[in-house]
The first five atom37 places (N, CA, C, CB, O) and aatype in JSON, in Angstrom:
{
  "aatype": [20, 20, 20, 20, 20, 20, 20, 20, 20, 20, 20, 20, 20, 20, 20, 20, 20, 20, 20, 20, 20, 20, 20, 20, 20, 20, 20, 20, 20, 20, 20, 20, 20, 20, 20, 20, 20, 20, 20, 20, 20, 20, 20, 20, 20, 20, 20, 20, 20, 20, 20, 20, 20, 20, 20, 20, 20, 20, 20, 20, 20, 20, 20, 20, 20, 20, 20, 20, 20, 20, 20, 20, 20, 20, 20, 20, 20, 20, 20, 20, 20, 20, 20, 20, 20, 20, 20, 20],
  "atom_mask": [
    [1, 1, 1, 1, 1],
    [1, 1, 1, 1, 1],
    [1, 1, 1, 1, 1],
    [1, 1, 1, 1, 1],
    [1, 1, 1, 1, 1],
    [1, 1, 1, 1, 1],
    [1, 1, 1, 1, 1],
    [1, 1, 1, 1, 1],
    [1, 1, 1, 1, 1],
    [1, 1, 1, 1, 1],
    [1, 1, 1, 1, 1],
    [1, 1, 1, 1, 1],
    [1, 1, 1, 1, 1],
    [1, 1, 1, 1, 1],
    [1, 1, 1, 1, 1],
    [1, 1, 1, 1, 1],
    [1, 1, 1, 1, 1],
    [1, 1, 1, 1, 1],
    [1, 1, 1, 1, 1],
    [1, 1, 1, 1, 1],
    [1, 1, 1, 1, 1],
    [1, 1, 1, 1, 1],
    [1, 1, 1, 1, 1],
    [1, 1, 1, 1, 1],
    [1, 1, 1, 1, 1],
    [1, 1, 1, 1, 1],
    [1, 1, 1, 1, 1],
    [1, 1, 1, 1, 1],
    [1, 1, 1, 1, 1],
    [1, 1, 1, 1, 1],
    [1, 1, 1, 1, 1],
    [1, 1, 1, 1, 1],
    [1, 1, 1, 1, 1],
    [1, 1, 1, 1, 1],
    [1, 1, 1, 1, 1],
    [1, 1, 1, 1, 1],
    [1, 1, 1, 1, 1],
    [1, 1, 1, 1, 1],
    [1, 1, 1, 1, 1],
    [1, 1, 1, 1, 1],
    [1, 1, 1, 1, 1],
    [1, 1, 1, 1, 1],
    [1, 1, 1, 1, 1],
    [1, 1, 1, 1, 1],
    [1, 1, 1, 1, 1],
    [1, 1, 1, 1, 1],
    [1, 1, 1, 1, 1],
    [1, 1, 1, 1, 1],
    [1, 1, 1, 1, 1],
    [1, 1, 1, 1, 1],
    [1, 1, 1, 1, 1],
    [1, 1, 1, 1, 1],
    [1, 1, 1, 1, 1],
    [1, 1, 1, 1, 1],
    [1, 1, 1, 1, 1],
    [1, 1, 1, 1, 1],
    [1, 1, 1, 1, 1],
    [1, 1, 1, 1, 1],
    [1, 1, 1, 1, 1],
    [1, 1, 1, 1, 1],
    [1, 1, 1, 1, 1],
    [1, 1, 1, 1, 1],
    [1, 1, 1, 1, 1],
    [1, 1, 1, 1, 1],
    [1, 1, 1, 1, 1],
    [1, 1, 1, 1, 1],
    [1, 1, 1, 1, 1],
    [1, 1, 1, 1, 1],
    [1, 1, 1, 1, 1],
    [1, 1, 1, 1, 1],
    [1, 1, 1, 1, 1],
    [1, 1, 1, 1, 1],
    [1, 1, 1, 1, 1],
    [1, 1, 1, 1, 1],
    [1, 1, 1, 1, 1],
    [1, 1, 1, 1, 1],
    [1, 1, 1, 1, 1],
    [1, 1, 1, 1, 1],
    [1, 1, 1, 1, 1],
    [1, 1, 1, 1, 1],
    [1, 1, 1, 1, 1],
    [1, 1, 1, 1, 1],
    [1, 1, 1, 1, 1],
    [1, 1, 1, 1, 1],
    [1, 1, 1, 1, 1],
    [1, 1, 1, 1, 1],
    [1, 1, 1, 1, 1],
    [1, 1, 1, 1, 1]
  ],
  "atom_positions": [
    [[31.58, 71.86, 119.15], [30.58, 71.49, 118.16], [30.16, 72.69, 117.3], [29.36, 70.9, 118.85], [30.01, 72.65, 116.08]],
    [[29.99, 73.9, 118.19], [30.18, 75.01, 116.87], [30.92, 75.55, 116.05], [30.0, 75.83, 116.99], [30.6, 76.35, 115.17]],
    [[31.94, 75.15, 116.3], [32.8, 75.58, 114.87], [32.65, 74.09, 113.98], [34.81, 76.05, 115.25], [33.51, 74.1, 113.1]],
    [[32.14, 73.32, 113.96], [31.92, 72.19, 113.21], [30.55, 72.8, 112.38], [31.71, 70.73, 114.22], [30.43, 72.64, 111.16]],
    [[29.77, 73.35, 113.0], [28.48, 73.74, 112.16], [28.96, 74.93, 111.72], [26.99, 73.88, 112.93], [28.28, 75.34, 110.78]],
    [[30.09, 75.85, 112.1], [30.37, 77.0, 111.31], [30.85, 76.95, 109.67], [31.38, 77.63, 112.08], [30.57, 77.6, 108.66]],
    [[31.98, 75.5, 110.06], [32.91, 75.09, 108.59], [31.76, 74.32, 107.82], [34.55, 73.86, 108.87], [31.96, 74.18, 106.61]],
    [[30.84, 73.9, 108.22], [29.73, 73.07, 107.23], [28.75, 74.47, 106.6], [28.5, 71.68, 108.39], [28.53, 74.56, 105.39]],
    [[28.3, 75.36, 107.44], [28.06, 76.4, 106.88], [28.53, 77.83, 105.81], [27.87, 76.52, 107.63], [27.92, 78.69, 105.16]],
    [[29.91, 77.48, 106.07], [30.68, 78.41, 105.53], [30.9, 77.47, 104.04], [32.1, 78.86, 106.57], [30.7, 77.87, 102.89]],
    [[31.25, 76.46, 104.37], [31.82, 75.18, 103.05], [30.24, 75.47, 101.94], [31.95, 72.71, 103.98], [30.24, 75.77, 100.74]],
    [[29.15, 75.25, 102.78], [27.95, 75.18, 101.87], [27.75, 76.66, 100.98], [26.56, 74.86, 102.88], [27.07, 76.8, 99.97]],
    [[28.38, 77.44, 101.52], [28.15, 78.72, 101.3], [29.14, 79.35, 100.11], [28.3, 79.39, 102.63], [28.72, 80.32, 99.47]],
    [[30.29, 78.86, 99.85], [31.06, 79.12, 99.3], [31.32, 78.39, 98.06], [31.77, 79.18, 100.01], [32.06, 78.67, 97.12]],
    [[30.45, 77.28, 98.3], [30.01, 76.22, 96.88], [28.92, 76.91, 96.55], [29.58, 74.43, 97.1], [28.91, 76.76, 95.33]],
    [[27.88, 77.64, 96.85], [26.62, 78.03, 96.41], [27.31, 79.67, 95.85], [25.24, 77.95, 97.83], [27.06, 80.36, 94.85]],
    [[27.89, 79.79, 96.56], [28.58, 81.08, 95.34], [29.25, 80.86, 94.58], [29.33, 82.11, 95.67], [29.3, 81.6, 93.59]],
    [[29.92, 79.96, 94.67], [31.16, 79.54, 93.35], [30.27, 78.75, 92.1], [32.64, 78.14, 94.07], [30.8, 78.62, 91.0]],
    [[29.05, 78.3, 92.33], [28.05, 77.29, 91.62], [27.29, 78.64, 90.59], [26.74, 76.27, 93.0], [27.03, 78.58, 89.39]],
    [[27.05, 79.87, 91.57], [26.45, 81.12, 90.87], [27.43, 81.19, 89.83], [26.31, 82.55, 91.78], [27.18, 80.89, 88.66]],
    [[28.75, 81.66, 90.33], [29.18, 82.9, 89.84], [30.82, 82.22, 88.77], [29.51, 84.18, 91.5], [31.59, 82.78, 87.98]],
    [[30.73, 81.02, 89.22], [32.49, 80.22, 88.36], [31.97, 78.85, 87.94], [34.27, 79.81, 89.75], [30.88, 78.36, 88.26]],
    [[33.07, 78.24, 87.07], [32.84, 77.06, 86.66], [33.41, 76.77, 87.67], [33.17, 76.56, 85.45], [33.86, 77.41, 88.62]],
    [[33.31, 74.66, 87.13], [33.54, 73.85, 88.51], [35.21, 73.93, 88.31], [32.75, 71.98, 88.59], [36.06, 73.58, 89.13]],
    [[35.31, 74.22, 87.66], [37.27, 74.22, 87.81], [37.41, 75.0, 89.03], [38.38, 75.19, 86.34], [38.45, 74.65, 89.6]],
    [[36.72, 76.02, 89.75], [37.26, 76.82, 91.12], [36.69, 75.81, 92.05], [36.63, 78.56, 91.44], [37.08, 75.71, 93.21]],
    [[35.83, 75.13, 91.57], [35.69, 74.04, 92.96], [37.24, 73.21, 93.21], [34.26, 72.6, 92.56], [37.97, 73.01, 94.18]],
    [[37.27, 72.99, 92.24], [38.83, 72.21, 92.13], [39.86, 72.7, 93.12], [39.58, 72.47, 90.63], [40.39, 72.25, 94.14]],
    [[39.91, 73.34, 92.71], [40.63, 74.61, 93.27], [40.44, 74.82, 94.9], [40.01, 75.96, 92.47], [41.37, 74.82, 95.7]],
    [[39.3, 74.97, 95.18], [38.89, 75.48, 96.32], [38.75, 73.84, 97.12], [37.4, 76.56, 96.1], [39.02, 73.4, 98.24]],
    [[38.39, 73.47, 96.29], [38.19, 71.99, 97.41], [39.67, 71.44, 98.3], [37.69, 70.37, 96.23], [39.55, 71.13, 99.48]],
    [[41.13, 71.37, 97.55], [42.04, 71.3, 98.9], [42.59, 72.33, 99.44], [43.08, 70.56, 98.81], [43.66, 72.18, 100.02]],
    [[41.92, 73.71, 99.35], [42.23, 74.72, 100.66], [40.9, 74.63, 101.25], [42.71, 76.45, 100.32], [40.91, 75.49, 102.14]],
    [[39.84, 74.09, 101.24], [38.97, 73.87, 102.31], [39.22, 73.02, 103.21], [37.92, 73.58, 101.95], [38.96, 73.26, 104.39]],
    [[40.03, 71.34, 102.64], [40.52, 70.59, 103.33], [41.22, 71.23, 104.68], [41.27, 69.92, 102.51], [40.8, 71.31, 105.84]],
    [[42.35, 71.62, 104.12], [43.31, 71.85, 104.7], [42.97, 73.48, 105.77], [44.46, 71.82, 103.5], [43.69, 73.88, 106.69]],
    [[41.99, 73.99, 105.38], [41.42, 74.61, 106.6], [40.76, 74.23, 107.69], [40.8, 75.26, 106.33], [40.73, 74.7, 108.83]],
    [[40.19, 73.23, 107.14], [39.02, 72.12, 107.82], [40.05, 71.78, 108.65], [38.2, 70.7, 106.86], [39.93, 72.06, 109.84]],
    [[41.3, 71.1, 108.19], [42.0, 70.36, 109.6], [42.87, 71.31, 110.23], [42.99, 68.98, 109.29], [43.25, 70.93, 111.34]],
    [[43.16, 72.07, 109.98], [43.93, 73.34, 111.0], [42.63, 73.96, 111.98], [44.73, 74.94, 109.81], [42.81, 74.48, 113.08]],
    [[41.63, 73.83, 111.48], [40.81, 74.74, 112.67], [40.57, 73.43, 113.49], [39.15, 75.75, 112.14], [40.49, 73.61, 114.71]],
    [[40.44, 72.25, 113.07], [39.87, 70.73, 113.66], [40.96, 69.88, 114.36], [39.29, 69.71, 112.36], [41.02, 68.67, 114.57]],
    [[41.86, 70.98, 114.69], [43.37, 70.24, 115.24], [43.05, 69.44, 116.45], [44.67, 71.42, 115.75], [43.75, 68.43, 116.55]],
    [[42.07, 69.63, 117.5], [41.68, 69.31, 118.69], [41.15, 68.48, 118.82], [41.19, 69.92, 119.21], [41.23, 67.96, 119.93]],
    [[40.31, 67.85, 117.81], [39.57, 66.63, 117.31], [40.73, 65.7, 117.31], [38.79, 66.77, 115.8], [41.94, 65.92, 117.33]],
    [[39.96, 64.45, 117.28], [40.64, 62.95, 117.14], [40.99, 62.9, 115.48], [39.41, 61.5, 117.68], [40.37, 63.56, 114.65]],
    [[42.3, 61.8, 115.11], [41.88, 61.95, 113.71], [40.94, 61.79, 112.99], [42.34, 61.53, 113.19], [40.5, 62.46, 112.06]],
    [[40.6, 60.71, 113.53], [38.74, 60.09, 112.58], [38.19, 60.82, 112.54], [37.57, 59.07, 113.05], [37.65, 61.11, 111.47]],
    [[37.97, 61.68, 113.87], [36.45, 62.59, 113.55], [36.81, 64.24, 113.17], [35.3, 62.61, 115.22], [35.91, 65.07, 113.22]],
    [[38.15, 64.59, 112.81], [38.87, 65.49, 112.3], [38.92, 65.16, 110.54], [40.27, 65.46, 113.12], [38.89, 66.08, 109.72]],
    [[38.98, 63.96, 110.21], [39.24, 63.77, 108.49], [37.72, 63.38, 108.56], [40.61, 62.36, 107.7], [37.34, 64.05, 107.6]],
    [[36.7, 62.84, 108.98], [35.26, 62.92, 108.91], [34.63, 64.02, 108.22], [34.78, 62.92, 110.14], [34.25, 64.16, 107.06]],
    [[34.63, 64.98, 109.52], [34.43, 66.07, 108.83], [35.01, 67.24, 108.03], [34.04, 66.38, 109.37], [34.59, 68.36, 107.76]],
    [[36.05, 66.61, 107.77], [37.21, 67.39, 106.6], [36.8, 66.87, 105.8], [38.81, 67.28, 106.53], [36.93, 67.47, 104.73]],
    [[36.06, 65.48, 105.74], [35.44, 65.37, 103.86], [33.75, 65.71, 104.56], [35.66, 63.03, 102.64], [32.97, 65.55, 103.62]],
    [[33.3, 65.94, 105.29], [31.93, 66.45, 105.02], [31.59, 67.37, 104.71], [31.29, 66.43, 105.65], [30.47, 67.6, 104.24]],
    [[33.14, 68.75, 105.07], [33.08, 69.79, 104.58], [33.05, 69.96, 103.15], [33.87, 70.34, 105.08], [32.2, 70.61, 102.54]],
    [[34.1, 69.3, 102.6], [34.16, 69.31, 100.9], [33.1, 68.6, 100.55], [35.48, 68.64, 100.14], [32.87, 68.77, 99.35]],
    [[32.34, 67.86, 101.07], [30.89, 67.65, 100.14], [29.62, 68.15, 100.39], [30.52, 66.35, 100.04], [28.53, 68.03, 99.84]],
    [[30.07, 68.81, 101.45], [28.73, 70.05, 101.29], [28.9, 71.27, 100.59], [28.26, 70.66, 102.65], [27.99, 72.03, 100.26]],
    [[30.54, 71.46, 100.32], [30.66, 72.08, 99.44], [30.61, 72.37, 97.74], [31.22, 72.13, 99.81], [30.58, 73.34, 96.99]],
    [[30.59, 70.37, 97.61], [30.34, 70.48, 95.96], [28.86, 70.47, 96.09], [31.01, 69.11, 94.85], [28.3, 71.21, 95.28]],
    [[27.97, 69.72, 97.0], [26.55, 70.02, 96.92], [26.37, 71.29, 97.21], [25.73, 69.26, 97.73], [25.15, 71.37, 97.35]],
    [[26.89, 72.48, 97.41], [26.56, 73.85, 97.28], [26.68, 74.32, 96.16], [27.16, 74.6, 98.0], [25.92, 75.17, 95.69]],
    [[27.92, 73.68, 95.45], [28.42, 74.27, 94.07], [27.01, 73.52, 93.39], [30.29, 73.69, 93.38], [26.33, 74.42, 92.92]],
    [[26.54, 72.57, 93.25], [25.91, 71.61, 92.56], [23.96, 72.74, 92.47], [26.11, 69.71, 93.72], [23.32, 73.25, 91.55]],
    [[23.79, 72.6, 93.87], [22.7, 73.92, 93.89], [22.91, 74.94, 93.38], [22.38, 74.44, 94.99], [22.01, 75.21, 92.59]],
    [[24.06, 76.03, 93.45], [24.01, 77.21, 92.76], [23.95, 76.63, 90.92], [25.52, 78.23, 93.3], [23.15, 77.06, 90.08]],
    [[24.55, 76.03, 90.77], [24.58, 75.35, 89.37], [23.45, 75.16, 88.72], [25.11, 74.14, 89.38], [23.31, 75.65, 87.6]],
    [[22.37, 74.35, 89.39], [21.07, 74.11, 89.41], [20.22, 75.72, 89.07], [20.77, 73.38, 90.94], [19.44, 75.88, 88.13]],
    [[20.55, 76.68, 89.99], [20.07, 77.65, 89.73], [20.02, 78.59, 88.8], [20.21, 77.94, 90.32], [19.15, 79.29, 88.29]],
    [[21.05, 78.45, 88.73], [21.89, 79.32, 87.58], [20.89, 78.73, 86.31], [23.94, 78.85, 87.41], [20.27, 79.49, 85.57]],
    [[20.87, 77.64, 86.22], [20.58, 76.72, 84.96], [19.22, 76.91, 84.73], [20.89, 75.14, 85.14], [18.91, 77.26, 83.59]],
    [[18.26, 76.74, 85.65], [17.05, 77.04, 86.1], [16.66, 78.52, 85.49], [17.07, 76.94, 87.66], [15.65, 78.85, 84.88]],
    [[17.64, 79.19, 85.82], [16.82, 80.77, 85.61], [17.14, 81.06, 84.06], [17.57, 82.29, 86.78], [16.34, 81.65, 83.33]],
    [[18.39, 80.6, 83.63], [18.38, 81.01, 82.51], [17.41, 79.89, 81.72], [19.83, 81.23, 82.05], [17.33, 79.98, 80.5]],
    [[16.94, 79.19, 82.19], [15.58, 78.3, 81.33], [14.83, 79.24, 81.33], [14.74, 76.92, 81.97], [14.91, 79.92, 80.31]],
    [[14.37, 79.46, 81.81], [13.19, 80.4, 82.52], [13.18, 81.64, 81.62], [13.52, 80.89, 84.26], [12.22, 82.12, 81.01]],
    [[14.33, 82.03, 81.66], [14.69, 83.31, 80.98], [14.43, 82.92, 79.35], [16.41, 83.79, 81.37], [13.57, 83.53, 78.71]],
    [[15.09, 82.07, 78.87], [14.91, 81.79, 77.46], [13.52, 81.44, 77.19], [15.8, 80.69, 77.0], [12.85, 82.03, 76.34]],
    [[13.08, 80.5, 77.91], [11.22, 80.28, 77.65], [10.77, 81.81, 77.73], [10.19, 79.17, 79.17], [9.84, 81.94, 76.93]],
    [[10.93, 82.51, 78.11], [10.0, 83.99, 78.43], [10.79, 84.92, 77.2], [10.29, 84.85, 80.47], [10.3, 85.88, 76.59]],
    [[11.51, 84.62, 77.11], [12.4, 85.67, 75.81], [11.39, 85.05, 74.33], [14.83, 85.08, 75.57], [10.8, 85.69, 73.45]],
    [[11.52, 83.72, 74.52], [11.34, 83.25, 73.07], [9.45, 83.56, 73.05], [11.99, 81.21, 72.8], [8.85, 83.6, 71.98]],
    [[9.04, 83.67, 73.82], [7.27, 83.37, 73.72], [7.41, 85.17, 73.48], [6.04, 82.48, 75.61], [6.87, 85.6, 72.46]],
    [[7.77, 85.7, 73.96], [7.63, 86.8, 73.57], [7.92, 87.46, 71.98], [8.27, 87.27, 74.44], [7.28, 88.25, 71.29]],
    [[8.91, 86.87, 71.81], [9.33, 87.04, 70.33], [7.88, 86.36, 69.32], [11.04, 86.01, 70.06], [7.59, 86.78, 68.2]],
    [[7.2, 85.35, 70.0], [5.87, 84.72, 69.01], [5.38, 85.61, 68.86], [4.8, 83.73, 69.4], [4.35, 85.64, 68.19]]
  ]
}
């Protein structure tokens, strides 16, 4: 069960940096080598509950990408409201 909370942690983690720092085209990208890590470390699992969480991994990973995204978006609001009032 802990390496199941490791790949959900690591998946969330690697969408919340890719959401900072790339467009969603590296999610693309990154989403079937997460798969396919997901089921090489999940070999021991049954199939169901091996492809289960091989897609729970990839969607905690676009909801990571989806939060850093959020943020990103957020600050540069933030940033432009405080740039422009200053310029008044």
């Amino acid at each position: 069960m802990g390496k199941v909370w490791i790949l959900l942690i690591a998946s969330a983690t690697l969408g919340l940096v890719i959401g900072v720092k790339y467009r969603v085209f590296v999610l693309a990208l990154l989403a079937p080598v997460l798969a396919a890590v997901a089921a090489i470390a999940l070999q021991e699992f049954e199939f169901l509950a091996a492809a289960t969480i091989t897609f729970a991994c990839v969607t905690v990973s676009q909801i990571g990408y989806l939060a850093g995204a959020w943020l990103i978006f957020r600050h540069a609001k933030s940033y432009h409201a405080s740039s422009s009032s200053e310029q008044s």
